[in-house]
C-alpha positions in Angstrom: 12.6 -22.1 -16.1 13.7 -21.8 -12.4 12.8 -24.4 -10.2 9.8 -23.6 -8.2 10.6 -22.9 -4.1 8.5 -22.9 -1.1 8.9 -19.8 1.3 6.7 -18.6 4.5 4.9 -15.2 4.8 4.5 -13.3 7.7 4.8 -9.8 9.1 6.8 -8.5 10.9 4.7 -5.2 12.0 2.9 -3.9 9.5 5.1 -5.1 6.3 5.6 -8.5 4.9 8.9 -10.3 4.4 9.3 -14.5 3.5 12.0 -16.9 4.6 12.9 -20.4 3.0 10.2 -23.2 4.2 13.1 -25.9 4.0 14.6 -23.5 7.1 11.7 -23.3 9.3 12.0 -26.4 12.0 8.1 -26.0 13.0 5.9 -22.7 13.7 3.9 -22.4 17.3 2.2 -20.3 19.4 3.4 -17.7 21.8 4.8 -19.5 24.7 6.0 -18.4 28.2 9.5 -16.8 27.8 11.8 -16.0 30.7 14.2 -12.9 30.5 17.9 -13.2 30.1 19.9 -11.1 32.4 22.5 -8.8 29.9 21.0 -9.8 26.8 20.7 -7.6 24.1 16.8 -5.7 23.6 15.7 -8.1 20.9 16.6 -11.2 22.6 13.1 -11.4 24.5 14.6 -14.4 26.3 14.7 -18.3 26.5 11.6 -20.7 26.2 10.8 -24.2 26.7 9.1 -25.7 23.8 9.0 -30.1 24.4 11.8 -30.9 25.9 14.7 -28.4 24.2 15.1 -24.5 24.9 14.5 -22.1 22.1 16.1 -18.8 22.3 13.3 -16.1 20.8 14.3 -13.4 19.3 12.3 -9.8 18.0 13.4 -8.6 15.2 10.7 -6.3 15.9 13.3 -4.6 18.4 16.1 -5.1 16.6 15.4 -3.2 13.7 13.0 -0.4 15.3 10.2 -1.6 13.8 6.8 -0.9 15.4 4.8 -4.1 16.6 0.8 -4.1 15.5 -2.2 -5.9 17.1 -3.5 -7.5 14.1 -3.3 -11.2 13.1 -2.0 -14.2 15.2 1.7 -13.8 17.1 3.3 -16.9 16.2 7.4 -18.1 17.1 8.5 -19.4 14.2 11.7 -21.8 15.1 14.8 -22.4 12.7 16.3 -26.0 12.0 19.8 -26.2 13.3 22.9 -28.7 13.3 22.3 -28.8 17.1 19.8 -30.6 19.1 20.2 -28.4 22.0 20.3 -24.9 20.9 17.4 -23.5 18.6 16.6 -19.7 17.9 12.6 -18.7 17.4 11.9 -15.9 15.6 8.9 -14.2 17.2 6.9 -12.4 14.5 3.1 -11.1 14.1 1.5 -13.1 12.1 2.0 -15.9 9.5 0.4 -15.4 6.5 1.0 -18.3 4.3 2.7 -20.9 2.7 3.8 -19.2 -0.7 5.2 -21.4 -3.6 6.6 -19.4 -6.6 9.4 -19.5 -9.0 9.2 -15.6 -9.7 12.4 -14.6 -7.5 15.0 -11.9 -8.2 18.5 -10.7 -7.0 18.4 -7.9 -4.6 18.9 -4.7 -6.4 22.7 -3.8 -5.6 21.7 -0.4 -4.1 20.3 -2.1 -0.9 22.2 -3.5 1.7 22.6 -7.1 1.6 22.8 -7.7 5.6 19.6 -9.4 6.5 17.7 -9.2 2.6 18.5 -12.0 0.1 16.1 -11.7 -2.2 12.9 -10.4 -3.6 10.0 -12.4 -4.0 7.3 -11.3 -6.8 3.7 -12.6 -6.5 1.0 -10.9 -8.7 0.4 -7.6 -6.5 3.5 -7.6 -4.3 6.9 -7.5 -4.2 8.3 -9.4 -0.2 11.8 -9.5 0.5 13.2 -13.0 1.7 15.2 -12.9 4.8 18.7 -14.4 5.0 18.2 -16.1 8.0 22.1 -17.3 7.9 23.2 -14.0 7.9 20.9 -12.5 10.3 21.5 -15.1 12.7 25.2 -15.6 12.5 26.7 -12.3 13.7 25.9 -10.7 16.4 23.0 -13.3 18.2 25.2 -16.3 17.8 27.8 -14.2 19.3 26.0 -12.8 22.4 25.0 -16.8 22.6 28.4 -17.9 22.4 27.6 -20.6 20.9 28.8 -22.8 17.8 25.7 -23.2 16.7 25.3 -23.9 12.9 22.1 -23.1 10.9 21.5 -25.9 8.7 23.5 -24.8 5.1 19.7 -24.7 2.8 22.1 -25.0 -0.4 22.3 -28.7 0.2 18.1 -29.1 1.1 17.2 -28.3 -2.8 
């Protein structure tokens, strides 16, 4: 039997998607965010959170999808190798903390860019984000930065 793993629900407008708990650094509220000057649409901008910047992204923006009004907004910010650069990922609302062996492969038909896997619970099927890959091109780029996302292969 597979080993049972810990994800985090939450929408992202009206549909639900997971990522790995063991990736999530800590979840807050929405904060103050200041613009960036040149940065791409779904880079809403920088914000402080204690005493370390957090760049915030919308994935809302980046992949055209259409924001709603219900539930809590919540930034939901990604452990890193670096002290002193951390992405948030602003999304709608958490839902909860889901634990679940019941995890399949991505069919091959689908595009494996941001989608790692599928997540069955009893009345729903949530695909789990790759948060490696969907940080590591293009936003880490436009960051210039080195950053590394902490490799969750050695966390298990």
């Amino acid at each position: 039997m597979d080993e049972i793993r810990q994800f985090i629900q939450f929408k992202l407008g009206l549909h639900d998607y997971a990522v790995e708990m063991n990736c999530i650094r800590e979840i807050i509220k929405p904060v103050k965010v200041t613009q960036l000057l040149g940065a791409p649409a779904y880079i809403q901008g920088i914000a402080k959170v204690r005493d370390g910047v957090v760049t915030i992204v919308d994935l809302r923006k980046k992949f055209n999808i259409v924001p709603t009004d219900e539930g809590e907004p919540r930034i939901m910010i990604f452990e890193s190798n670096s002290e002193t650069e951390k992405i948030g990922l602003w999304v709608d609302d958490v839902v909860e903390i889901v634990e679940s062996n019941s995890i399949e492969p991505i069919p091959s038909i689908i595009h494996r860019g941001s989608i790692k896997e599928i997540l069955k619970l009893n009345d729903a099927i949530i695909p789990v984000m790759d948060i490696d890959k969907l940080f590591s091109n293009d936003i880490l780029d436009w960051l210039g930065s080195d950053i590394e996302l902490v490799d969750n292969s050695t966390l298990a």
